[in-house]
C-alpha positions as CSV (number, residue, x, y, z in Angstrom):
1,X,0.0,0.0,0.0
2,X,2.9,2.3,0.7
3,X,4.2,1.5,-2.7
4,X,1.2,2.3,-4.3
5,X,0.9,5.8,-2.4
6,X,4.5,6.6,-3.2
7,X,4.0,6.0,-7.1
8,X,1.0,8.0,-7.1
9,X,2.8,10.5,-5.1
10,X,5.7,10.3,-8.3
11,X,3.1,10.6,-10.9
12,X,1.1,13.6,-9.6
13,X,4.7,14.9,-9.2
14,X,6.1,14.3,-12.8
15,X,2.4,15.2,-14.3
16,X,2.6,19.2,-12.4
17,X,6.0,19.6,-13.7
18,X,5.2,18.4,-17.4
19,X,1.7,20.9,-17.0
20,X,4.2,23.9,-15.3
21,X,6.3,24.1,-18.8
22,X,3.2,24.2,-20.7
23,X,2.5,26.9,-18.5
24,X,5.8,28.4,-18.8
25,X,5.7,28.2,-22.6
26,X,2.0,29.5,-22.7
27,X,3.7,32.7,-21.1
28,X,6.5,33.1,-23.5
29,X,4.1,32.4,-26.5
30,X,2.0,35.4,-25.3
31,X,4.9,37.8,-24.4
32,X,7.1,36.6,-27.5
33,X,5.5,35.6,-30.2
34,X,1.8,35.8,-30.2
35,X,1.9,39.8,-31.9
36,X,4.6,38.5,-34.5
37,X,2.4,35.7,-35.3
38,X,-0.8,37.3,-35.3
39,X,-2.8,34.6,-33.8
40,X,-4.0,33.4,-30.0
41,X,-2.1,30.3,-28.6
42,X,-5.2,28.4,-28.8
43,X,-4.9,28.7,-32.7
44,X,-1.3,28.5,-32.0
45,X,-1.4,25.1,-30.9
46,X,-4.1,23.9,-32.7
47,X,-1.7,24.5,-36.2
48,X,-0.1,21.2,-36.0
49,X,-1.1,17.6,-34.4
50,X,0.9,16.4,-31.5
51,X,3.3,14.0,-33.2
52,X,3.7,16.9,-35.7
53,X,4.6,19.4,-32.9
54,X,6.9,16.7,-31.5
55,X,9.2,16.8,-34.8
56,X,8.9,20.7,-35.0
57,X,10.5,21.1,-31.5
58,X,13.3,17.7,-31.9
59,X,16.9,19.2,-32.6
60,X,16.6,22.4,-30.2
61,X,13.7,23.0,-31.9
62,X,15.3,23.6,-35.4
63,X,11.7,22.3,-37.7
64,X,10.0,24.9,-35.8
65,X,12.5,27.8,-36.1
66,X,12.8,27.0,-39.5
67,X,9.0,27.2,-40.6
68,X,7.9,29.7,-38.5
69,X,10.9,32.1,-39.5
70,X,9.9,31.4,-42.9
71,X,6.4,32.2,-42.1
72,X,6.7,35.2,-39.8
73,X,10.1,37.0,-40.9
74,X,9.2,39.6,-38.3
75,X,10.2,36.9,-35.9
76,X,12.9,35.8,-37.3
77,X,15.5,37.0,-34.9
78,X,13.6,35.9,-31.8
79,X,13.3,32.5,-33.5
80,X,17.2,32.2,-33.6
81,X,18.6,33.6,-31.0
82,X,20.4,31.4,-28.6
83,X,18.9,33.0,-25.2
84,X,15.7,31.3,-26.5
85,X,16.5,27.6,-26.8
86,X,15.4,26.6,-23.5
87,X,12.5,28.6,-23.8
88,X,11.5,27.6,-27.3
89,X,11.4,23.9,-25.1
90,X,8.9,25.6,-23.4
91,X,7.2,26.8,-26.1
92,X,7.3,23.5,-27.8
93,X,5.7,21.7,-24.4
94,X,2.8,24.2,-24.6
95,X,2.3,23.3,-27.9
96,X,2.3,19.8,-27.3
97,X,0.3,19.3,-24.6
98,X,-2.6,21.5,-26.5
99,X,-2.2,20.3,-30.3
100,X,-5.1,19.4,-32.8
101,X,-5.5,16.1,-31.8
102,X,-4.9,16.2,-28.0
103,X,-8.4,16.8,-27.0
104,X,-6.8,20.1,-24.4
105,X,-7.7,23.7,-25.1
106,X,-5.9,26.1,-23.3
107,X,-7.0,29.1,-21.5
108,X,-5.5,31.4,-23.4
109,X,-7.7,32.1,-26.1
């Protein structure tokens, strides 16, 4: 029984932290990018599938960078700069957890 509770205990623990960098990228999406792509992070996420946004955002995110700089030119240096890798993760974990076919919406409308 102690087992069990101690897994459970893991699982809610490791299921927060996956949900706090969606969070976290649902942040920088709004503050970074959402004016240079003119569009909310609900249609944001809603661009690709999951598995789609999981090859985007392999390679330190170089698919994504490389579409959406071709897209958006405006956001072109954002996209590349190095400062942004980590949070480009972030990005890419909000985007994730609230693609097409993941059956989330986020509150960010």
């Amino acid at each position: 029984m102690k087992k069990l509770l101690m897994l459970l205990a893991a699982a809610a623990m490791m299921a927060s932290m996956a949900q706090a960098d969606a969070k976290t990228g649902q942040k920088t999406y709004l503050k970074s990018f959402k004016a240079k792509f003119g569009m909310n992070g609900t249609k944001f996420a809603a661009e690709h599938t999951v598995s789609e946004w999981e090859e985007l955002f392999d390679n330190n995110a170089a698919g994504f960078i490389k579409e959406y700089s071709e897209r958006f030119p405006a956001a072109a240096g954002i996209l590349n700069n190095p400062s942004m890798v980590d949070k480009l993760q972030d990005v890419g974990d909000f985007a994730k957890e609230y693609g097409s076919d993941s059956g989330n919406v986020p509150s960010c409308g």
